[in-house]
N, C-alpha and C positions, 0 to 999 in steps of 0.2 A: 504494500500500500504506500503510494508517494504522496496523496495528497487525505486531507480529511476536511469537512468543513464543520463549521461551529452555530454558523445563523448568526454570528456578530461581528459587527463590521470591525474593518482594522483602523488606525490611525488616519487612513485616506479617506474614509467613509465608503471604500468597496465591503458588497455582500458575497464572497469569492472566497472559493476552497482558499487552503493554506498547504504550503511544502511541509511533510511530515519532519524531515530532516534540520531546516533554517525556521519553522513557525512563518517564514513571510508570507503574505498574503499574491496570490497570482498573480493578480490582475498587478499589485505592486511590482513585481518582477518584471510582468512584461514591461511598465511602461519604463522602469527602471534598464531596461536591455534597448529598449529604443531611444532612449536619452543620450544613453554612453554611444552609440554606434554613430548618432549626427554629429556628437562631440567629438568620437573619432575621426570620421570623415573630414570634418572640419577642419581638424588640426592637423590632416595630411593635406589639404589643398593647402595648407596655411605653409607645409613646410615643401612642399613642389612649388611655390610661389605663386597658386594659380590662386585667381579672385572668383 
């Protein structure tokens, strides 16, 4: 079992399973994995020089 849910929201106010292993909330994670990868991107055009 990876994930279980509670019916109470997390810090973010999502109503979303949680990772059995970190407690995080899913919906947390994804939006936390989509945050990092524009910030990634970003800071390789940043260092390719491109705008």
């Amino acid at each position: 079992m990876n994930k279980f849910y509670t019916g109470k929201q997390c810090k973010n106010g999502h109503k979303s399973e949680r990772w059995t292993l970190s407690g995080e909330c899913v919906q947390c994670n994804v939006e936390r994995v989509y945050r990092r990868r524009r910030e990634m991107a970003e800071m390789m055009r940043l260092a390719q020089g491109v705008s």
